[in-house]
DRENTI-695509 format. One record per residue: residue in three letters; x, y, z of N, C-alpha, C in turn. Coordinates in nm, 2 decimals, padded with zeros to 4 digits. Example, Ala and Ser with C-alpha at 12.3 -4.5 7.8 and 13.67 -1.06 7.14 Angstrom:
# DRENTI-695509
residu->ALA | nu->01.32 | nv->-00.57 | nw->00.78 | cau->01.23 | cav->-00.45 | caw->00.78 | cu->01.32 | cv->-00.33 | cw->00.78 .
residu->SER | nu->01.28 | nv->-00.22 | nw->00.71 | cau->01.37 | cav->-00.11 | caw->00.71 | cu->01.29 | cv->00.00 | cw->00.79 .
//
This chain:
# DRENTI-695509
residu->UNK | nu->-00.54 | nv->00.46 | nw->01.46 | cau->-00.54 | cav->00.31 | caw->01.42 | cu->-00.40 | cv->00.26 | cw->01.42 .
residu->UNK | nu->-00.36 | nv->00.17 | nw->01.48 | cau->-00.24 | cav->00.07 | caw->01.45 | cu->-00.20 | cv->00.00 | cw->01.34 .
residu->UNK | nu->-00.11 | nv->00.03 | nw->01.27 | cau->-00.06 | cav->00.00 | caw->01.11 | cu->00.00 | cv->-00.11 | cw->01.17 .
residu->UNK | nu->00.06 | nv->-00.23 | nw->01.11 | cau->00.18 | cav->-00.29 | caw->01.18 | cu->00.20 | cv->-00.41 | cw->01.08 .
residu->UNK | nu->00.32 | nv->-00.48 | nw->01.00 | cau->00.34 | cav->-00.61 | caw->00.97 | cu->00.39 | cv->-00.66 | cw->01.04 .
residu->UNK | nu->00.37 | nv->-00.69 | nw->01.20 | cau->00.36 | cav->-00.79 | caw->01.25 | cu->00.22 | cv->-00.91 | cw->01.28 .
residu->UNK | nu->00.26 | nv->-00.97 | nw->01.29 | cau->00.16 | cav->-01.07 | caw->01.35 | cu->00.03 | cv->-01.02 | cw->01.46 .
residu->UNK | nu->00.13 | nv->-00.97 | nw->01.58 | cau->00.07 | cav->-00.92 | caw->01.69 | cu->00.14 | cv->-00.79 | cw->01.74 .
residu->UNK | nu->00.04 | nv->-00.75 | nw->01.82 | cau->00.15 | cav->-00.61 | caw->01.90 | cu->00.17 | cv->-00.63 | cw->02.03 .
residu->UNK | nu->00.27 | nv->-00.59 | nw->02.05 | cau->00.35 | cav->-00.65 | caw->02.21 | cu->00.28 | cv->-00.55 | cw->02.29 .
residu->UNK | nu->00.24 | nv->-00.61 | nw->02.40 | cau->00.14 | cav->-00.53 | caw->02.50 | cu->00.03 | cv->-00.50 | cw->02.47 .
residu->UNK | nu->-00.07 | nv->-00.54 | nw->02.35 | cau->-00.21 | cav->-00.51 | caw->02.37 | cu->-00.28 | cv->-00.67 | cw->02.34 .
residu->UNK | nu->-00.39 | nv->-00.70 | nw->02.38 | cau->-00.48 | cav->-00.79 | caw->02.39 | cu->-00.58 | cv->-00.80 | cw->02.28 .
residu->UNK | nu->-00.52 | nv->-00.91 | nw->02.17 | cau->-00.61 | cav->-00.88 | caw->02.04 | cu->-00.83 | cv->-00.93 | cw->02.12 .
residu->UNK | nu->-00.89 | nv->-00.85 | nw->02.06 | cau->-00.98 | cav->-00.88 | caw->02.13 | cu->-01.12 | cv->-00.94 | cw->02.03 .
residu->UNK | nu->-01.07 | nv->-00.87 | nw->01.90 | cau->-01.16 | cav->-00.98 | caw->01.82 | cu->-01.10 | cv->-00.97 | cw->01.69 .
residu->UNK | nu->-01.15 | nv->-01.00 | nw->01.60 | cau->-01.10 | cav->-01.10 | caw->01.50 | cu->-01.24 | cv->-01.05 | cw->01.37 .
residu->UNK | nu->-01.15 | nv->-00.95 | nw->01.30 | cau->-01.27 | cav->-00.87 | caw->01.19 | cu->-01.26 | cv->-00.96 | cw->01.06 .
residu->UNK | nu->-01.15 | nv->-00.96 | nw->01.01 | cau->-01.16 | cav->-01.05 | caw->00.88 | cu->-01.05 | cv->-00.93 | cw->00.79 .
residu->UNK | nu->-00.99 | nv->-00.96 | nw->00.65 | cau->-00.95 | cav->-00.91 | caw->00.61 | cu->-01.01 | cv->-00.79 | cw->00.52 .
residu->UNK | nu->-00.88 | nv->-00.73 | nw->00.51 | cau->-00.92 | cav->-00.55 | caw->00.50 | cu->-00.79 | cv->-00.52 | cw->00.36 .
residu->UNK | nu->-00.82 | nv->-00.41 | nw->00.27 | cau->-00.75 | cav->-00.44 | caw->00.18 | cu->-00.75 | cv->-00.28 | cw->00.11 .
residu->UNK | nu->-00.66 | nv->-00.23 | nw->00.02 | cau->-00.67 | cav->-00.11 | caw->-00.01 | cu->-00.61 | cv->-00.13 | cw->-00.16 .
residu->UNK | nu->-00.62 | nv->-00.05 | nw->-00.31 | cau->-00.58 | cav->-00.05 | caw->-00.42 | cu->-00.55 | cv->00.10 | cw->-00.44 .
residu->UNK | nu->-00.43 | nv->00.11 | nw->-00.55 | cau->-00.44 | cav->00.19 | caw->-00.63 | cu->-00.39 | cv->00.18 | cw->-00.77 .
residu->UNK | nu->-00.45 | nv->00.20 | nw->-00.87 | cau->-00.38 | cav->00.18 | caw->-01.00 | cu->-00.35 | cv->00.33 | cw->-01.05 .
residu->UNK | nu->-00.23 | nv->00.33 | nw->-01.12 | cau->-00.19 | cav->00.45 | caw->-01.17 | cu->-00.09 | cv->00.39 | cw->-01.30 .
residu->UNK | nu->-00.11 | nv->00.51 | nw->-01.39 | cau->-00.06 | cav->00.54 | caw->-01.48 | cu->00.08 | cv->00.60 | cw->-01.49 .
residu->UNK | nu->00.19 | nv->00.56 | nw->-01.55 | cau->00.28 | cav->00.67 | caw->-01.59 | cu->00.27 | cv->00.73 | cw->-01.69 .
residu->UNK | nu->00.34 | nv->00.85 | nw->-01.68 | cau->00.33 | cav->01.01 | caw->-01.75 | cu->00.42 | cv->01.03 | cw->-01.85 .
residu->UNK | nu->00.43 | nv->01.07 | nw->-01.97 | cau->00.54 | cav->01.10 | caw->-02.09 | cu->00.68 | cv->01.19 | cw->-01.99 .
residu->UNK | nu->00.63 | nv->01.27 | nw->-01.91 | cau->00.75 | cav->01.35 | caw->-01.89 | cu->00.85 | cv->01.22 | cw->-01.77 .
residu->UNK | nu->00.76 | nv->01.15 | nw->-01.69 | cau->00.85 | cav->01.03 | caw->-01.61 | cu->00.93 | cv->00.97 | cw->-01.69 .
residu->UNK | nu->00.84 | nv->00.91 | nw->-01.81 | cau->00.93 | cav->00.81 | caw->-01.91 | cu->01.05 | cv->00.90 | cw->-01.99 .
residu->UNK | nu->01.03 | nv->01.00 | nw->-02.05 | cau->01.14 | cav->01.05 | caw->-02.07 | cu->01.30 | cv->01.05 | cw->-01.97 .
residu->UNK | nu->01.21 | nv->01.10 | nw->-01.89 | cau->01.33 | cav->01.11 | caw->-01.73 | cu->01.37 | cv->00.94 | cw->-01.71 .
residu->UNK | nu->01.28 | nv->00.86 | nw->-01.70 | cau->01.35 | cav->00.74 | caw->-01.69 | cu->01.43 | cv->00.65 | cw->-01.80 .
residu->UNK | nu->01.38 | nv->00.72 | nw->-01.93 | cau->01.51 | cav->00.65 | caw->-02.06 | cu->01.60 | cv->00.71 | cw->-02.02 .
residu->UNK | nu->01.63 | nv->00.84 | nw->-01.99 | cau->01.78 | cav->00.89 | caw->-01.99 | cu->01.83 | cv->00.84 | cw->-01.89 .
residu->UNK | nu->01.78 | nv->00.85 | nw->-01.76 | cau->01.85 | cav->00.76 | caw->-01.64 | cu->01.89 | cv->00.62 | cw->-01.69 .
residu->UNK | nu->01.83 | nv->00.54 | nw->-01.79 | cau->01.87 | cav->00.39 | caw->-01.81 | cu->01.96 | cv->00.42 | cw->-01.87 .
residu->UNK | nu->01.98 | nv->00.53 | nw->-01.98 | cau->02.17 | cav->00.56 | caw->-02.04 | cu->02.25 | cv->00.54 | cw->-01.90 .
residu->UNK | nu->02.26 | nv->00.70 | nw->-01.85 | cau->02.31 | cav->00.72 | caw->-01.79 | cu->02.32 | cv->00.62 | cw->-01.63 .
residu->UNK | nu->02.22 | nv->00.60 | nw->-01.58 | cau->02.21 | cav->00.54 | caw->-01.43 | cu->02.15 | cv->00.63 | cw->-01.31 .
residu->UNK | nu->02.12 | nv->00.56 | nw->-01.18 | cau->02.04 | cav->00.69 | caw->-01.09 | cu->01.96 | cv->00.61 | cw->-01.09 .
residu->UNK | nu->01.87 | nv->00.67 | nw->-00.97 | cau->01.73 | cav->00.69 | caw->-00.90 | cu->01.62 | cv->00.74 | cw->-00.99 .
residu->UNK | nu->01.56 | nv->00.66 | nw->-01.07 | cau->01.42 | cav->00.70 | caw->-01.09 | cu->01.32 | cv->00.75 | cw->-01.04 .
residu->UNK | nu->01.32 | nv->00.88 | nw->-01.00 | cau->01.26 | cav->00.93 | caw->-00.93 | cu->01.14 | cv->00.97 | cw->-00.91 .
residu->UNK | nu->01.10 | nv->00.94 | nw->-01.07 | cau->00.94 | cav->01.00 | caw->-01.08 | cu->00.87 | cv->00.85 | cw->-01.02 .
residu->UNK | nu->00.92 | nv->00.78 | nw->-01.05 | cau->00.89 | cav->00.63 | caw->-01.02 | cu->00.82 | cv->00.60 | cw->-00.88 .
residu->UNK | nu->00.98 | nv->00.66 | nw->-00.88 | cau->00.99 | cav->00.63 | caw->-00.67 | cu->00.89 | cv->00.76 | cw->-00.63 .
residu->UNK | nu->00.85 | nv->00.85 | nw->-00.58 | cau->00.73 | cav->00.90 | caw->-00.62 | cu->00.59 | cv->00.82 | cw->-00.64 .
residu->UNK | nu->00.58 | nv->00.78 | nw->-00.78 | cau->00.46 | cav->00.71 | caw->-00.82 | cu->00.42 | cv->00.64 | cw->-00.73 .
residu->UNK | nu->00.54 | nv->00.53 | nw->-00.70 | cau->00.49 | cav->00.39 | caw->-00.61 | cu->00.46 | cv->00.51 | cw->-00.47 .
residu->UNK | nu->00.53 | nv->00.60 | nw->-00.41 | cau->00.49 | cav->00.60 | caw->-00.28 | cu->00.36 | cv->00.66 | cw->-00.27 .
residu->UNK | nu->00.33 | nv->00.76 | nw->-00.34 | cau->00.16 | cav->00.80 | caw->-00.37 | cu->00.10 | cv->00.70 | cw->-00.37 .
residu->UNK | nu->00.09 | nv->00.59 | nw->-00.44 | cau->00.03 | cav->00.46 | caw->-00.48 | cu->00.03 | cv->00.36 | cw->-00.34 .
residu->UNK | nu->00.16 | nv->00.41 | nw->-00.25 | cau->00.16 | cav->00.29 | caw->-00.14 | cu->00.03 | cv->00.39 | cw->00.00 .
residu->UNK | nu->00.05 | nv->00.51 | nw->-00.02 | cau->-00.02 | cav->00.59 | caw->00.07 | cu->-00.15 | cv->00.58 | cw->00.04 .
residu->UNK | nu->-00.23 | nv->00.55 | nw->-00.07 | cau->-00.32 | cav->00.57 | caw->-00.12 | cu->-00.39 | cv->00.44 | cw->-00.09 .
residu->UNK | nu->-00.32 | nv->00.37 | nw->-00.16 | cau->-00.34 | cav->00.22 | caw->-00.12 | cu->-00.41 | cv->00.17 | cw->00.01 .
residu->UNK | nu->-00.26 | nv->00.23 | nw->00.13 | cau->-00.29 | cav->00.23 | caw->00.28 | cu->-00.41 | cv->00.27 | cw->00.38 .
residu->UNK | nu->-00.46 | nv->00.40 | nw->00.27 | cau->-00.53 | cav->00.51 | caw->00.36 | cu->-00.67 | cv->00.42 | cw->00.33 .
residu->UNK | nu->-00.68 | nv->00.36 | nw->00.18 | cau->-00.83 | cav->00.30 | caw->00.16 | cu->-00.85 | cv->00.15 | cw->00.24 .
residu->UNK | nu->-00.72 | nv->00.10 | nw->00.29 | cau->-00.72 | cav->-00.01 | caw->00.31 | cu->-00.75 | cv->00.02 | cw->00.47 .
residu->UNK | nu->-00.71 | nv->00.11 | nw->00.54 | cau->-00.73 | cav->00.16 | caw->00.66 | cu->-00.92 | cv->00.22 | cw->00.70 .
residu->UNK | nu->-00.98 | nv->00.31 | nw->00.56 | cau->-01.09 | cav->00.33 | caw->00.59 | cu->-01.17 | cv->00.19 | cw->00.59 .
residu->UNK | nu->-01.15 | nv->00.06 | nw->00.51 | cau->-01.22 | cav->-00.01 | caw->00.53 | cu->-01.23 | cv->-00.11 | cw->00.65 .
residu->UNK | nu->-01.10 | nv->-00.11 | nw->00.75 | cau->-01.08 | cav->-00.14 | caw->00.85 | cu->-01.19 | cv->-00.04 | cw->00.94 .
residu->UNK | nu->-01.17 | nv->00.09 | nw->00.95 | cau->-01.24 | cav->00.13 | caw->01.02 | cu->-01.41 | cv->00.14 | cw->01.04 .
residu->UNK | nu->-01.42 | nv->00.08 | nw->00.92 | cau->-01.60 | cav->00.06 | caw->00.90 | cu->-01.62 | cv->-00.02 | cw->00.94 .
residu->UNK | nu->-01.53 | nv->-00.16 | nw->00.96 | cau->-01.56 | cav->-00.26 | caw->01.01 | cu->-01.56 | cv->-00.23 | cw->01.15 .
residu->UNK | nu->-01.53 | nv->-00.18 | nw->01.23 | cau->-01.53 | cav->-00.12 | caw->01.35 | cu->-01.37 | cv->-00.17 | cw->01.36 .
residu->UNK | nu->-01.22 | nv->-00.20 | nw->01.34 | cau->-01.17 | cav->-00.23 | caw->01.40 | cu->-01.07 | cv->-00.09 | cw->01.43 .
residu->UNK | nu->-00.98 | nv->-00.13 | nw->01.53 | cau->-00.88 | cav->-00.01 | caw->01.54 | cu->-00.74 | cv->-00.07 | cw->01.54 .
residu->UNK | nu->-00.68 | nv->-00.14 | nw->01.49 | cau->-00.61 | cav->-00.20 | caw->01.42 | cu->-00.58 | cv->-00.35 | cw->01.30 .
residu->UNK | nu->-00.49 | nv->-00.26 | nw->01.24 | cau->-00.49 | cav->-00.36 | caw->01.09 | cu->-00.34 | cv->-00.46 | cw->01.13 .
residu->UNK | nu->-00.32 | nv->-00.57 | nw->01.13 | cau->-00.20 | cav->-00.67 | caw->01.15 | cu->-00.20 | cv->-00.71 | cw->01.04 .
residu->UNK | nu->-00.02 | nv->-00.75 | nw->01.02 | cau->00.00 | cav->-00.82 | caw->00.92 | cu->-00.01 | cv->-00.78 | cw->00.80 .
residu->UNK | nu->00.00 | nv->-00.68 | nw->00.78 | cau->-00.01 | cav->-00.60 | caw->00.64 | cu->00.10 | cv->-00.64 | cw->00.53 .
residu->UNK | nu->00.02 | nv->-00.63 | nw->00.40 | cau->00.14 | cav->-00.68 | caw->00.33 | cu->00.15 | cv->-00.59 | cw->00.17 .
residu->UNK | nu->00.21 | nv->-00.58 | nw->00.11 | cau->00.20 | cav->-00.52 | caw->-00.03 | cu->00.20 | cv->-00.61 | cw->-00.14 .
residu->UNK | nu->00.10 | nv->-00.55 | nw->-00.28 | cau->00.14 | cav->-00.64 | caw->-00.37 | cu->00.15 | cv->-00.53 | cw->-00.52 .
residu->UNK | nu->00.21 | nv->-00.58 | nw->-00.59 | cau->00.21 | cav->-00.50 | caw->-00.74 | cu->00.18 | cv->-00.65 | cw->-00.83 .
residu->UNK | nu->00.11 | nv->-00.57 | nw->-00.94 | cau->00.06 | cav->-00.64 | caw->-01.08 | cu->00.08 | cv->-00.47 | cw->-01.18 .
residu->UNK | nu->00.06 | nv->-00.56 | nw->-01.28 | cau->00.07 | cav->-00.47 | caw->-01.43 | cu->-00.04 | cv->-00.55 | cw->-01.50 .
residu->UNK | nu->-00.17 | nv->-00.37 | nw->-01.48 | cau->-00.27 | cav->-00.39 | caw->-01.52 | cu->-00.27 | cv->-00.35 | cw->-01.66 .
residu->UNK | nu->-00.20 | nv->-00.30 | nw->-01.73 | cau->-00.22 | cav->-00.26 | caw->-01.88 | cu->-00.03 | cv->-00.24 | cw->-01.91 .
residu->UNK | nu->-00.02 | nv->-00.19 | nw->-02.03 | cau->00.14 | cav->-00.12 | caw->-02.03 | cu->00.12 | cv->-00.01 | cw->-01.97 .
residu->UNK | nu->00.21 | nv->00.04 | nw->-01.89 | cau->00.23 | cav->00.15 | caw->-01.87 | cu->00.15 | cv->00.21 | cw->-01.75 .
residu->UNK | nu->00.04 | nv->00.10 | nw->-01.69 | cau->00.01 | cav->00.12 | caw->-01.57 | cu->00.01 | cv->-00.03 | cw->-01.47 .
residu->UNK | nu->00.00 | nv->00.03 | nw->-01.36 | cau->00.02 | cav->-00.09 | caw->-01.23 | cu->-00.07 | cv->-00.05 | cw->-01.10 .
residu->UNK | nu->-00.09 | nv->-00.16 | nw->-01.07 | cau->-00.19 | cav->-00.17 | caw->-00.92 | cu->-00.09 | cv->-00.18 | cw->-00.79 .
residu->UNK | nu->-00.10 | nv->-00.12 | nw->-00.72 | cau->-00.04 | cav->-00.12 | caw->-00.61 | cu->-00.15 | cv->-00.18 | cw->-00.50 .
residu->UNK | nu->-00.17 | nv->-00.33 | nw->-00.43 | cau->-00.24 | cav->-00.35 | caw->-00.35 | cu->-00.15 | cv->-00.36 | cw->-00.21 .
residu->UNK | nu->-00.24 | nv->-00.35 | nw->-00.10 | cau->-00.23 | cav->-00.36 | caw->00.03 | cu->-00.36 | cv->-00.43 | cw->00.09 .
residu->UNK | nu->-00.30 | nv->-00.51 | nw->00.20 | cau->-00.41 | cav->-00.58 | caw->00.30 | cu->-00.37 | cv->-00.64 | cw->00.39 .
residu->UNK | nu->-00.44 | nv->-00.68 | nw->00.46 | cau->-00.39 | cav->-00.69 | caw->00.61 | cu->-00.51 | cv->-00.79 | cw->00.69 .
residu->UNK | nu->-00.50 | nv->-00.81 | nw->00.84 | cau->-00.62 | cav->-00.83 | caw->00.91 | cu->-00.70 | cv->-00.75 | cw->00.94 .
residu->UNK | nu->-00.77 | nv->-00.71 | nw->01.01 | cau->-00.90 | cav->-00.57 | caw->01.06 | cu->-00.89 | cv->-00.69 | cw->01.21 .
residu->UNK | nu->-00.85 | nv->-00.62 | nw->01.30 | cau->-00.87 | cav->-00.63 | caw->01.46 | cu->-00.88 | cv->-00.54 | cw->01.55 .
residu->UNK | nu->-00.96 | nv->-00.57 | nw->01.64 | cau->-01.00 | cav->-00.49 | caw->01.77 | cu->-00.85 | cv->-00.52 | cw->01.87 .
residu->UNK | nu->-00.76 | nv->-00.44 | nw->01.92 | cau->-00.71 | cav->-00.46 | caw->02.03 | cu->-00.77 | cv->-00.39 | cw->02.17 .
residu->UNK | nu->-00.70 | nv->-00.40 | nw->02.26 | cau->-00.68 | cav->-00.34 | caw->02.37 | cu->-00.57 | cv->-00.34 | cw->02.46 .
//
């Protein structure tokens, strides 16, 4: 399947037009991240459990937002886009969505 935040893809023929397609994940952070991320705020750096969390959360996101493209019958998703909210303290939603389209 074709991932893409473009509009369109250069050289294929969109051929139909599915509707929107969308994927979530909410996660929690963990005592041992927060620890690691107060001391990085002393000191400074890459939060790394963080960075981590979100990319789990963006793959996770992507792959559900991809199977429901593919139920729809399409074989590519355009125009993809990300979003974050803070669903409680201490956790967040990572959403994704896009179009669902047939090329060729």
């Amino acid at each position: 399947m074709i991932i893409t935040n473009l509009e369109m893809i250069p050289g294929k023929k969109l051929v139909k037009h599915l509707g929107l397609v969308q994927g979530s994940s909410v996660r929690a952070k963990h005592v041992g991240r927060d620890i690691m991320a107060s001391l990085k705020n002393i000191f400074g750096g890459e939060l790394k459990g963080y960075t981590e969390l979100l990319q789990e959360s963006r793959e996770e996101a992507m792959s559900r937002m991809q199977e429901q493209a593919s139920a729809v019958g399409a074989n590519a998703v355009l125009n993809i886009r990300f979003s974050t909210s803070s669903i409680a303290q201490g956790a967040a939603e990572l959403f994704a969505y896009g179009t669902a389209v047939v090329v060729e």
